[in-house]
VOPAGU-2260 file (C-alpha; in pm, 1 decimal, decimal comma):
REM VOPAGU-2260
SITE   aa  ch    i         X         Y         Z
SITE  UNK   A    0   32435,7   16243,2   18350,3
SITE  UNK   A    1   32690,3   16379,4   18613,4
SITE  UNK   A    2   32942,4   16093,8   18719,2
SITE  UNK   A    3   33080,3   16056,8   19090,2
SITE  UNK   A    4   33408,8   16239,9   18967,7
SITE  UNK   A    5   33248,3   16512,2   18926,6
SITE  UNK   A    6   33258,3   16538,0   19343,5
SITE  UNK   A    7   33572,2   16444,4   19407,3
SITE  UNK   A    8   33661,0   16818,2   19478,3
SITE  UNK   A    9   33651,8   17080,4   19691,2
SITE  UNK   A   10   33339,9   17119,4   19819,3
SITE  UNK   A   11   33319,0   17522,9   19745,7
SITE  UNK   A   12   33399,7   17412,7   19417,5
SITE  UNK   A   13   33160,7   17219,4   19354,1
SITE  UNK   A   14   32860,5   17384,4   19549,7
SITE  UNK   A   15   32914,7   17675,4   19244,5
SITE  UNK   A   16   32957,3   17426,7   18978,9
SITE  UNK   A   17   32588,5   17254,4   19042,1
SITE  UNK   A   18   32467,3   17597,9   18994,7
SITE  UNK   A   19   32282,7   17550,1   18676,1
SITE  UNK   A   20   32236,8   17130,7   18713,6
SITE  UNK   A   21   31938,5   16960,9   18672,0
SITE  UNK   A   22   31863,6   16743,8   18964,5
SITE  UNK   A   23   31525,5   16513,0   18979,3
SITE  UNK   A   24   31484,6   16247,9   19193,3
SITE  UNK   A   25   31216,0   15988,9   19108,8
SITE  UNK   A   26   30912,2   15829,8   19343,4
SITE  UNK   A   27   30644,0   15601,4   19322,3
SITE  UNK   A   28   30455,7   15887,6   19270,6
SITE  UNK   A   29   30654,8   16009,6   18967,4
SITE  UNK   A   30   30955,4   16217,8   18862,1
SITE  UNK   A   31   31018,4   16603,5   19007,4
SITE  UNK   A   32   31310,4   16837,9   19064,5
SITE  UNK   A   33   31444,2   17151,0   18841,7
SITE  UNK   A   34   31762,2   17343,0   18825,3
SITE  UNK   A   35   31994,4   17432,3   19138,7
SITE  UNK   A   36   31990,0   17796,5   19221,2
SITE  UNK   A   37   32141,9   17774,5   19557,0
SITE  UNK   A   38   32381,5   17564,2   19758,5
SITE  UNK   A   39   32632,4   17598,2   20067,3
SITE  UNK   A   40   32988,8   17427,6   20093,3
SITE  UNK   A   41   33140,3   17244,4   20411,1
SITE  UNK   A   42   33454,6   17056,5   20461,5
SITE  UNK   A   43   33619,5   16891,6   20750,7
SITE  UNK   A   44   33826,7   17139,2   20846,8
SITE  UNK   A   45   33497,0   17425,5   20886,8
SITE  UNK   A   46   33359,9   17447,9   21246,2
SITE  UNK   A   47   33002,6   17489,2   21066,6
SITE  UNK   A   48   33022,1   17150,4   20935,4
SITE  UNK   A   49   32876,2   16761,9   21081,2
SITE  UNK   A   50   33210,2   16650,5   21010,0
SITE  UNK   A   51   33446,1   16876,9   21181,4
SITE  UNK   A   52   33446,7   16635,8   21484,0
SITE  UNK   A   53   33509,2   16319,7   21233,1
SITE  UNK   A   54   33243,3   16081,3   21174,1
SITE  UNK   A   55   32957,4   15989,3   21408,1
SITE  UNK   A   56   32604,6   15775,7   21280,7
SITE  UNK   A   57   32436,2   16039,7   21201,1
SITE  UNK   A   58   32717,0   16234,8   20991,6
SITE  UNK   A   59   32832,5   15888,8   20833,6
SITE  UNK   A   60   32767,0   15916,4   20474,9
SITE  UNK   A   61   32972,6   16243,8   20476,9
SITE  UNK   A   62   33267,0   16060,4   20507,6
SITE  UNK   A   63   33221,2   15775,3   20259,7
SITE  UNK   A   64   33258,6   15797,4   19838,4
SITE  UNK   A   65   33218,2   16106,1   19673,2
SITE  UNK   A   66   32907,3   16153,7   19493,5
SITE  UNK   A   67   32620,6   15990,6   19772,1
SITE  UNK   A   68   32365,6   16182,6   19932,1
SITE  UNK   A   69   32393,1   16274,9   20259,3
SITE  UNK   A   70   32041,0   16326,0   20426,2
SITE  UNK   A   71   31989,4   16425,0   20755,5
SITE  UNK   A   72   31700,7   16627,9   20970,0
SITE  UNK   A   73   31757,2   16914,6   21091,9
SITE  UNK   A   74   31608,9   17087,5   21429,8
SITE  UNK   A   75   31462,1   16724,4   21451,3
SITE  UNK   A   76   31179,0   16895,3   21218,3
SITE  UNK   A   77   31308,4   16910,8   20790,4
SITE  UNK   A   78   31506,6   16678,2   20619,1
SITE  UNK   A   79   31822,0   16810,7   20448,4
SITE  UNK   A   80   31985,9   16716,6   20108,1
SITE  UNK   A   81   32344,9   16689,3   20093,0
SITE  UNK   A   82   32610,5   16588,1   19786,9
SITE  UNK   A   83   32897,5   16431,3   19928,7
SITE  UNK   A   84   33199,9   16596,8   19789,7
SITE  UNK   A   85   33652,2   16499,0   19785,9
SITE  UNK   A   86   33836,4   16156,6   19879,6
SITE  UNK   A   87   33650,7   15919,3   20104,0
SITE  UNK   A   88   33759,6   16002,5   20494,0
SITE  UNK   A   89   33730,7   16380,2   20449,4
SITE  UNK   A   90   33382,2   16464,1   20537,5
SITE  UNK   A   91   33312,2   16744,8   20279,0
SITE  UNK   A   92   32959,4   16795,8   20148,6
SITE  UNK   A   93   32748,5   17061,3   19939,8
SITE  UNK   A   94   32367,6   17131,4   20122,1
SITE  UNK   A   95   32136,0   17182,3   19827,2
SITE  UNK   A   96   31932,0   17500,7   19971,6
SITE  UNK   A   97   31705,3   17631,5   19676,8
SITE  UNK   A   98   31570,7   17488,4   19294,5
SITE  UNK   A   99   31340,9   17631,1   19040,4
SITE  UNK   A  100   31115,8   17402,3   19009,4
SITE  UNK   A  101   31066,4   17255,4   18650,4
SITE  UNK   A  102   30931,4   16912,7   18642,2
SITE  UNK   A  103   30646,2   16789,0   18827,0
SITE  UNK   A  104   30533,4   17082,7   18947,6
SITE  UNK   A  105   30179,8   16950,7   19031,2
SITE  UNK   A  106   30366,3   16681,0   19216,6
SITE  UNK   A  107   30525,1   16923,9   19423,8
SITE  UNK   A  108   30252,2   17142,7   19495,7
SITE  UNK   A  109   30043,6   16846,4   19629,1
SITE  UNK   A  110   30331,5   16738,4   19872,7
SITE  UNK   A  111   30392,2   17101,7   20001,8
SITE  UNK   A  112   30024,7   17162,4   20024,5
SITE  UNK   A  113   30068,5   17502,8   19817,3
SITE  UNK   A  114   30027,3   17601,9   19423,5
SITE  UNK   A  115   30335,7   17932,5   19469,0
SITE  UNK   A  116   30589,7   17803,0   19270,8
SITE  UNK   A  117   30859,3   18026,7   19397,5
SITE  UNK   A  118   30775,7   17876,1   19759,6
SITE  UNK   A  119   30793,0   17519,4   19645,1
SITE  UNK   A  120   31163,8   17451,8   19679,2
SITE  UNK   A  121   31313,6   17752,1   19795,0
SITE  UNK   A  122   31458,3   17632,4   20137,2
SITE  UNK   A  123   31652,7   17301,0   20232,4
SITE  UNK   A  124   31331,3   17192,4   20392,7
SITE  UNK   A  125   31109,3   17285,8   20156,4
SITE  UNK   A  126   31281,2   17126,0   19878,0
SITE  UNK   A  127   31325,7   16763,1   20075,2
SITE  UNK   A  128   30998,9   16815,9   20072,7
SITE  UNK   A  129   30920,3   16868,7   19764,6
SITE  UNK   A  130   31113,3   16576,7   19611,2
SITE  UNK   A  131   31001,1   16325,6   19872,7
SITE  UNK   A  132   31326,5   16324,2   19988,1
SITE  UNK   A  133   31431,8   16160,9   20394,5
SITE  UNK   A  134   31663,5   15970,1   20549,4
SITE  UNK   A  135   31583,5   15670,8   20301,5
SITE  UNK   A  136   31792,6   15837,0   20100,7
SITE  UNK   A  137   32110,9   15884,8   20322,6
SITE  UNK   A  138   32396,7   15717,5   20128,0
SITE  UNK   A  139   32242,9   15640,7   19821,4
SITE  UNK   A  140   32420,0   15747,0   19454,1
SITE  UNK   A  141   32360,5   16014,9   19282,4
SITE  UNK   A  142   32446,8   15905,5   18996,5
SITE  UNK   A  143   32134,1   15641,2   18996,8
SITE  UNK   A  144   31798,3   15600,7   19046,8
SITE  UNK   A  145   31641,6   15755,9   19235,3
SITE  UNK   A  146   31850,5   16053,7   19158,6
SITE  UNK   A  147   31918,0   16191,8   18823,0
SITE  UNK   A  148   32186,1   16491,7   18764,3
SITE  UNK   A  149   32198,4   16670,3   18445,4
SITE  UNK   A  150   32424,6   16960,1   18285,0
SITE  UNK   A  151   32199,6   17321,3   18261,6
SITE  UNK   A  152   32276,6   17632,8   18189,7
SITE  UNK   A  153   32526,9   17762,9   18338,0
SITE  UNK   A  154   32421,4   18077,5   18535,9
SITE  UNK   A  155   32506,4   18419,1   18345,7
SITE  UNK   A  156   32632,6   18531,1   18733,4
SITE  UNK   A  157   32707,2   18335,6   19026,1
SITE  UNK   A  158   32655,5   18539,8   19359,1
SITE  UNK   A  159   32852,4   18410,2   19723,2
SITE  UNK   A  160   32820,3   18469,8   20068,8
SITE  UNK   A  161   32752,9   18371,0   20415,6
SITE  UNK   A  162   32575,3   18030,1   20498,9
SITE  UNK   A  163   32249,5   18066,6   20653,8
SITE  UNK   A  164   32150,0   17976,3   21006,0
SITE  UNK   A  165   32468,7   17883,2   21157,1
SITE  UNK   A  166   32619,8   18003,4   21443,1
SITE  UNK   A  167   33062,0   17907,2   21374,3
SITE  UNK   A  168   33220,7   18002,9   21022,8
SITE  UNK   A  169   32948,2   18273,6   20960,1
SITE  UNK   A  170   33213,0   18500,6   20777,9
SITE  UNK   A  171   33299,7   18177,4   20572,9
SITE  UNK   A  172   33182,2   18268,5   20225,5
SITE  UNK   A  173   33034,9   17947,3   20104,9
SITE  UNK   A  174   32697,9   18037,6   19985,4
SITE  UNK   A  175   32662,2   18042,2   19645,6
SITE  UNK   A  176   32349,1   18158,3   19434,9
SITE  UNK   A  177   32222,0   18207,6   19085,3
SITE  UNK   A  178   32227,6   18579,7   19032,1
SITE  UNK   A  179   31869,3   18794,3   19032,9
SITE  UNK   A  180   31671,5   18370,0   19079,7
SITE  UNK   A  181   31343,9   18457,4   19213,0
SITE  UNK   A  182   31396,4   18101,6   19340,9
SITE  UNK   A  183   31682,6   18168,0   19662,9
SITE  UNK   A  184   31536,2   18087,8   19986,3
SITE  UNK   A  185   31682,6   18426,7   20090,6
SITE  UNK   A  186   31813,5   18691,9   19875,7
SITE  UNK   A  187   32226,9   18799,4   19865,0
SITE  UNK   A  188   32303,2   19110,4   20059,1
Protein backbone atom coordinates (compact mmCIF):
# COMPACT_ATOMS: atom_id res chain seq x y z
CA UNK A 1 0.00 0.00 0.00
CA UNK A 2 1.21 3.57 -1.01
CA UNK A 3 1.99 5.71 2.22
CA UNK A 4 1.23 9.61 2.44
CA UNK A 5 5.06 10.22 1.65
CA UNK A 6 4.69 9.10 -1.31
CA UNK A 7 2.82 12.76 -2.07
CA UNK A 8 4.85 14.87 -0.47
CA UNK A 9 6.29 15.98 -3.93
CA UNK A 10 5.91 17.81 -6.75
CA UNK A 11 2.82 17.36 -8.06
CA UNK A 12 4.13 16.67 -11.89
CA UNK A 13 6.08 14.23 -10.21
CA UNK A 14 3.87 12.45 -8.86
CA UNK A 15 0.90 12.66 -11.45
CA UNK A 16 3.64 10.33 -13.71
CA UNK A 17 4.59 8.21 -10.88
CA UNK A 18 0.74 6.89 -10.22
CA UNK A 19 0.93 5.91 -13.76
CA UNK A 20 0.81 2.23 -13.35
CA UNK A 21 -0.92 2.26 -9.48
CA UNK A 22 -3.67 0.38 -8.54
CA UNK A 23 -6.32 2.51 -7.02
CA UNK A 24 -9.84 0.91 -5.67
CA UNK A 25 -11.95 2.52 -3.50
CA UNK A 26 -14.50 0.40 -1.58
CA UNK A 27 -18.60 0.89 -1.11
CA UNK A 28 -21.35 -0.67 0.45
CA UNK A 29 -21.86 -2.03 -2.70
CA UNK A 30 -18.40 -3.63 -2.99
CA UNK A 31 -14.82 -3.01 -4.10
CA UNK A 32 -13.92 -1.38 -7.83
CA UNK A 33 -11.12 0.61 -9.43
CA UNK A 34 -8.05 -0.60 -11.82
CA UNK A 35 -4.80 0.88 -12.85
CA UNK A 36 -4.15 4.76 -13.53
CA UNK A 37 -3.57 5.50 -17.15
CA UNK A 38 -4.00 9.17 -16.99
CA UNK A 39 -3.58 12.08 -14.64
CA UNK A 40 -2.90 16.02 -14.74
CA UNK A 41 -0.56 18.01 -12.25
CA UNK A 42 -1.36 21.49 -10.52
CA UNK A 43 0.48 23.48 -8.00
CA UNK A 44 -0.02 26.79 -6.38
CA UNK A 45 1.92 28.69 -8.37
CA UNK A 46 -0.20 27.42 -11.99
CA UNK A 47 -3.02 29.85 -13.01
CA UNK A 48 -4.99 26.50 -14.06
CA UNK A 49 -5.14 25.42 -10.59
CA UNK A 50 -8.15 25.90 -7.42
CA UNK A 51 -5.35 26.94 -5.42
CA UNK A 52 -3.59 29.64 -7.23
CA UNK A 53 -5.73 32.23 -5.31
CA UNK A 54 -4.88 30.33 -1.79
CA UNK A 55 -7.46 28.45 -0.09
CA UNK A 56 -11.22 29.03 -0.22
CA UNK A 57 -14.12 26.13 1.12
CA UNK A 58 -14.39 24.63 -1.73
CA UNK A 59 -10.51 24.25 -2.64
CA UNK A 60 -9.75 23.42 1.18
CA UNK A 61 -8.48 19.99 1.21
CA UNK A 62 -5.87 21.09 -1.42
CA UNK A 63 -4.09 22.80 1.03
CA UNK A 64 -4.07 20.39 3.98
CA UNK A 65 -1.65 16.94 4.40
CA UNK A 66 -0.32 15.35 1.55
CA UNK A 67 -1.89 12.24 0.55
CA UNK A 68 -6.07 13.19 1.05
CA UNK A 69 -8.42 13.32 -1.64
CA UNK A 70 -9.52 16.30 -2.88
CA UNK A 71 -13.11 15.98 -4.46
CA UNK A 72 -14.86 18.59 -5.97
CA UNK A 73 -17.72 19.02 -8.91
CA UNK A 74 -17.04 20.40 -11.68
CA UNK A 75 -19.42 22.60 -14.15
CA UNK A 76 -21.76 22.00 -11.05
CA UNK A 77 -22.50 18.58 -13.10
CA UNK A 78 -19.31 15.54 -12.37
CA UNK A 79 -17.48 15.02 -9.42
CA UNK A 80 -13.67 15.14 -9.69
CA UNK A 81 -10.93 13.01 -7.94
CA UNK A 82 -7.96 14.68 -6.76
CA UNK A 83 -4.56 13.35 -4.73
CA UNK A 84 -3.30 15.99 -2.70
CA UNK A 85 0.34 16.33 -3.35
CA UNK A 86 3.83 18.55 -1.29
CA UNK A 87 3.94 20.24 2.34
CA UNK A 88 0.65 21.22 3.86
CA UNK A 89 -0.11 25.15 2.83
CA UNK A 90 0.93 24.67 -0.81
CA UNK A 91 -2.15 23.69 -2.59
CA UNK A 92 -0.69 21.15 -5.13
CA UNK A 93 -2.84 18.26 -6.33
CA UNK A 94 -2.83 15.43 -9.13
CA UNK A 95 -6.67 15.10 -10.99
CA UNK A 96 -7.02 11.40 -11.67
CA UNK A 97 -8.52 11.66 -15.42
CA UNK A 98 -8.60 7.99 -16.86
CA UNK A 99 -8.26 3.99 -15.33
CA UNK A 100 -8.53 0.66 -16.94
CA UNK A 101 -10.88 -0.77 -15.26
CA UNK A 102 -9.96 -4.14 -13.51
CA UNK A 103 -12.00 -4.94 -10.55
CA UNK A 104 -15.61 -4.78 -10.31
CA UNK A 105 -16.30 -4.27 -13.56
CA UNK A 106 -20.01 -5.34 -13.28
CA UNK A 107 -20.12 -2.83 -10.47
CA UNK A 108 -19.13 -0.21 -12.68
CA UNK A 109 -21.12 -0.93 -15.55
CA UNK A 110 -24.33 -0.86 -13.40
CA UNK A 111 -23.43 2.67 -11.96
CA UNK A 112 -22.53 4.14 -15.46
CA UNK A 113 -25.52 2.50 -16.99
CA UNK A 114 -23.20 0.98 -19.88
CA UNK A 115 -21.35 -2.62 -20.42
CA UNK A 116 -18.09 -0.64 -22.89
CA UNK A 117 -15.39 -1.09 -20.76
CA UNK A 118 -13.14 1.39 -22.40
CA UNK A 119 -16.01 4.08 -21.63
CA UNK A 120 -16.31 3.13 -18.01
CA UNK A 121 -13.60 5.27 -16.48
CA UNK A 122 -12.08 7.07 -19.14
CA UNK A 123 -12.87 10.74 -18.08
CA UNK A 124 -12.65 12.49 -14.54
CA UNK A 125 -16.40 12.25 -14.50
CA UNK A 126 -16.83 9.10 -15.64
CA UNK A 127 -14.50 7.54 -13.32
CA UNK A 128 -16.11 9.42 -9.98
CA UNK A 129 -18.65 7.76 -11.30
CA UNK A 130 -17.66 4.71 -11.60
CA UNK A 131 -16.14 4.31 -8.12
CA UNK A 132 -19.04 5.98 -6.33
CA UNK A 133 -16.91 8.61 -5.66
CA UNK A 134 -18.46 12.63 -4.35
CA UNK A 135 -17.83 15.11 -2.14
CA UNK A 136 -18.13 12.52 0.85
CA UNK A 137 -14.96 11.86 0.04
CA UNK A 138 -13.26 15.38 0.08
CA UNK A 139 -10.42 15.11 2.65
CA UNK A 140 -10.42 11.67 3.40
CA UNK A 141 -6.87 9.40 3.30
CA UNK A 142 -5.78 7.65 0.80
CA UNK A 143 -3.99 5.60 2.43
CA UNK A 144 -7.32 4.00 4.19
CA UNK A 145 -10.46 2.74 3.68
CA UNK A 146 -12.24 3.60 1.56
CA UNK A 147 -9.30 4.03 -0.68
CA UNK A 148 -6.73 1.48 -1.41
CA UNK A 149 -3.38 2.36 -3.54
CA UNK A 150 -1.23 -0.31 -4.81
CA UNK A 151 2.23 -0.52 -6.82
CA UNK A 152 1.49 -1.81 -10.82
CA UNK A 153 3.35 -2.00 -13.53
CA UNK A 154 5.07 0.56 -14.34
CA UNK A 155 4.12 1.78 -17.88
CA UNK A 156 6.70 0.61 -20.70
CA UNK A 157 6.18 4.61 -21.97
CA UNK A 158 4.83 7.49 -20.28
CA UNK A 159 3.36 10.14 -22.80
CA UNK A 160 2.86 14.26 -21.54
CA UNK A 161 1.09 17.09 -22.64
CA UNK A 162 -1.43 19.74 -22.31
CA UNK A 163 -4.26 19.52 -19.58
CA UNK A 164 -7.61 19.23 -20.95
CA UNK A 165 -10.40 21.77 -20.78
CA UNK A 166 -8.75 24.66 -19.29
CA UNK A 167 -8.55 27.91 -20.44
CA UNK A 168 -4.82 29.52 -18.33
CA UNK A 169 -1.53 27.29 -18.40
CA UNK A 170 -2.73 25.42 -21.59
CA UNK A 171 0.99 25.20 -22.87
CA UNK A 172 1.79 23.82 -19.29
CA UNK A 173 2.76 20.24 -20.01
CA UNK A 174 1.23 18.41 -17.14
CA UNK A 175 -0.73 15.70 -18.69
CA UNK A 176 0.63 12.58 -18.38
CA UNK A 177 -0.61 9.20 -20.00
CA UNK A 178 0.17 5.55 -20.34
CA UNK A 179 1.51 5.17 -23.83
CA UNK A 180 -0.86 3.41 -26.78
CA UNK A 181 -3.91 2.76 -23.26
CA UNK A 182 -7.03 2.28 -25.09
CA UNK A 183 -8.21 3.60 -21.71
CA UNK A 184 -7.21 7.83 -22.05
CA UNK A 185 -10.22 9.88 -22.06
CA UNK A 186 -8.56 11.57 -25.08
CA UNK A 187 -5.70 10.40 -27.03
CA UNK A 188 -1.92 12.40 -27.02
CA UNK A 189 -1.36 14.50 -30.06
Amino acid sequence: MIDRGFFDRPAAHVAADLLGMIVTVESGAGLAGGIVVETEAYDGTDPASHSVNGPTIRNAAMFGPPGQAYVYRSYGIHWCLNFVCEAEGFGAAVLIRAIEPTIGLDLMAGRRGLAAIQKLASGPGRLCQALSIEGGHDGLPLDAPPFRLERGAAPPLVVTGPRIGITKGMVTPWRFGWAGSRFLSRRFA
